[in-house]
N, C-alpha and C positions, 0 to 999 in steps of 0.2 A: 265606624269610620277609622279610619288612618292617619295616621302623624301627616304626613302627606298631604290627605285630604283636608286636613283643618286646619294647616300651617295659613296663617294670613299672608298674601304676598306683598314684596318687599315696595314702599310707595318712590316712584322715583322723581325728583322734582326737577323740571326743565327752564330755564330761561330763555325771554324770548324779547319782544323790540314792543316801541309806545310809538305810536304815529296818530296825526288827527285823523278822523276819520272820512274826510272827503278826498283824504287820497288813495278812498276805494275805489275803484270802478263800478261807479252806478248807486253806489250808496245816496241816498235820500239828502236833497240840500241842507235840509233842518237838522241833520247831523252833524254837519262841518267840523264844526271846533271841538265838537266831542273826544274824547280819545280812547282809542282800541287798543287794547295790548295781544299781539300772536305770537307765534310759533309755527314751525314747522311740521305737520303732522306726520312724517314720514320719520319723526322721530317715535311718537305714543303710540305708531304702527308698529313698529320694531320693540320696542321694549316691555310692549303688551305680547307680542308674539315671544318674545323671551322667558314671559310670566311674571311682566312687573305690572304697576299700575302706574302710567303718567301723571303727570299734573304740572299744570302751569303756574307758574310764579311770579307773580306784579311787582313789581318795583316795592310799592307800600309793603309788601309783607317782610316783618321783622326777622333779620338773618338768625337770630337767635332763637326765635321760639319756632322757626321751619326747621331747627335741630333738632328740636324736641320731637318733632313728627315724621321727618323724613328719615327713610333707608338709603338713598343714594341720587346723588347731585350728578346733572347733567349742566356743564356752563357752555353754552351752544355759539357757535358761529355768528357772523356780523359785522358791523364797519368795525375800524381800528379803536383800539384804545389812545384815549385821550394823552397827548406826548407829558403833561402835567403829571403823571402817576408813574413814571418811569423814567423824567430827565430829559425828554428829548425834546428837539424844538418845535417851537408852540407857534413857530411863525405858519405853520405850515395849518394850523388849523381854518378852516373856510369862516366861521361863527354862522353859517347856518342852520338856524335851530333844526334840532331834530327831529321836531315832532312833526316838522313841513318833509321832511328828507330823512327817511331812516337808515341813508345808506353814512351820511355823517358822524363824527365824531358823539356821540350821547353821555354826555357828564354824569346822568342820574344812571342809565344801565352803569357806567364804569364803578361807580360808590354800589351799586349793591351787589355785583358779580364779585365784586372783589372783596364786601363786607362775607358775601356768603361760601365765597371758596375757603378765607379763613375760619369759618365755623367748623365747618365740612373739617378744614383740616385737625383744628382743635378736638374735634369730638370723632375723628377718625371713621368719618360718614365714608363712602365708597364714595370718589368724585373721578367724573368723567371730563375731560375740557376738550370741545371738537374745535380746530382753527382758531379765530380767537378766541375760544374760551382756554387753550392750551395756552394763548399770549396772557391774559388775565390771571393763569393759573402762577406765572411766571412772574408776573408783574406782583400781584398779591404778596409773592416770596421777596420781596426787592428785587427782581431780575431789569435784567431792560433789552430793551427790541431792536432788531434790525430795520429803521423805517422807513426803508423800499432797495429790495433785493435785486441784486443790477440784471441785467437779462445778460440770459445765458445758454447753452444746449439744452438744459430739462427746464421744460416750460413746466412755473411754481401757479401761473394766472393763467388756466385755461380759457377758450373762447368759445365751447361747446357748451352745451344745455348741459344742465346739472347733475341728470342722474348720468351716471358714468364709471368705469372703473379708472377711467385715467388712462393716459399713453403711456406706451411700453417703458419708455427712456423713464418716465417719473416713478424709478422705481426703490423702495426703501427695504437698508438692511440691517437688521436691529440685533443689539450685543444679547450672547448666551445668557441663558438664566434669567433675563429680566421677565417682569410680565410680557411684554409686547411680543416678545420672539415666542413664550408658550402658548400667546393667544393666535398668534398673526405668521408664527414661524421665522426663516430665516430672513426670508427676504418677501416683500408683497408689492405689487404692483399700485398705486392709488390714484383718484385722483385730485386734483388740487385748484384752490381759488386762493390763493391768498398773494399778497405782495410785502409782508412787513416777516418778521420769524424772528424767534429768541438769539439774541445776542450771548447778554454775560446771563448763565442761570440764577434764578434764586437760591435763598437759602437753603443748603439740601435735597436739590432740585438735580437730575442727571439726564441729560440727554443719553438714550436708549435706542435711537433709531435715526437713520442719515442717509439725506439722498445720495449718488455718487457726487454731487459737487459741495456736502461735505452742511448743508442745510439740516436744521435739526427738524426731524420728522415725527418721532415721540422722545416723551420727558416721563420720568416717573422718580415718585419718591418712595426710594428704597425703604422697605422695612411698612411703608403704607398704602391702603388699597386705592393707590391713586396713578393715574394714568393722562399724560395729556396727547390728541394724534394733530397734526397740523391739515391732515382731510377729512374728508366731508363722510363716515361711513353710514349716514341716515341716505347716502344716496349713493352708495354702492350698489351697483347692481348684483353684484356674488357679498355676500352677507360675510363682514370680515370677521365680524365678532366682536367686535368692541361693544356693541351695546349688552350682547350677553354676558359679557366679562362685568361688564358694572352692578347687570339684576343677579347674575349669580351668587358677586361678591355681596349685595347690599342681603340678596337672602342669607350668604352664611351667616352675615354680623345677625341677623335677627335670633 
């Protein structure tokens, strides 16, 4: 056998959302108050086809000792981050819990995406943050958010079904040299669901990438194998690379 062949591949770990379980379709009534935690699968599609190994990550599991076992951190898209973790106004929150509404504010995702992006950071794991996990990635650093981007010619909140590259106009051009331009090139087409986007950056934190109306579209921290994109590339339909970028980097670190 081969270096190659018996290299272990790199495990990459995904977060995902905690909802009860009667607001499945069809789910069994005697499940109701149960609770399911998912994900997206069209992520452990792509990162498997990369030659990583998915896995999912609950709330309960210890930021710290998923350092010990993980190669690279995926912090995945979702409702906003909670305005309590960044300063901004709290009036705006519904208090609809979110185990009835997973599209609401979730206090317990926000404490462990953000317990676990600083581990990731500390232990210089590969981290990936898509949409708000880019916002989480930022907030973690002390940064704070833009908390609803006024409308404008590049529509940021598509109205189209999910998988997509995006329309022509929402298109983003990222500075030389960083990761994002070797991954992504000059300029890429994407496309976008979000309504909130980084403000002031965090610590050490640099906006890398910008729509024309001047919207930060990647973050990365220089000098770390970290990368955050403000779209959705698990449903890109032309494979942008960003998830190969995170399994390749979390296999060099191995």
């Amino acid at each position: 056998m081969t270096a190659d062949s018996t290299r272990r591949k790199p495990l990459i770990g995904l977060t995902g959302r905690r909802f009860r379980t009667e607001l499945v379709k069809g789910s069994h009534p005697g499940y109701g108050q149960r609770l399911t935690d998912s994900f997206f699968s069209d992520f452990a599609e792509r990162i498997t086809r990369a030659g990583g190994v998915p896995v999912m990550l609950p709330y309960d599991a210890d930021p710290a000792a998923l350092g010990d076992w993980l190669s690279g951190v995926v912090i995945t898209g979702g409702q906003d981050v909670h305005p309590r973790r960044w300063g901004g106004d709290e009036s705006v929150v519904s208090g609809i819990d979110p185990l009835a509404d997973p599209s609401v504010h979730d206090p317990s995702r926000d404490e462990f995406e953000i317990a676990l992006a600083r581990v990731a950071l500390e232990r210089r794991l590969p981290l990936l943050g898509v949409c708000r996990g880019m916002q989480v990635l930022n907030v973690a650093l002390g940064g704070t958010l833009v908390p609803d981007l006024p409308v404008g010619p590049i529509k940021h909140l598509m109205s189209v079904g999910p998988v997509s590259d995006g329309d022509p106009e929402h298109s983003v051009t990222f500075d030389a040299g960083t990761i994002a331009q070797k991954v992504f090139g000059d300029r890429l087409v994407t496309n976008s669901w979000h309504h909130q986007a980084i403000d002031v950056c965090g610590d050490g934190l640099v906006v890398t990438g910008r729509t024309d109306d001047g919207v930060a579209e990647s973050v990365e921290l220089p000098g770390a194998p970290v990368l955050g994109v403000q779209w959705h590339p698990e449903w890109m339909i032309t494979d942008d690379g960003a998830l190969r970028w995170l399994v390749d980097a979390a296999a060099d670190r191995r």
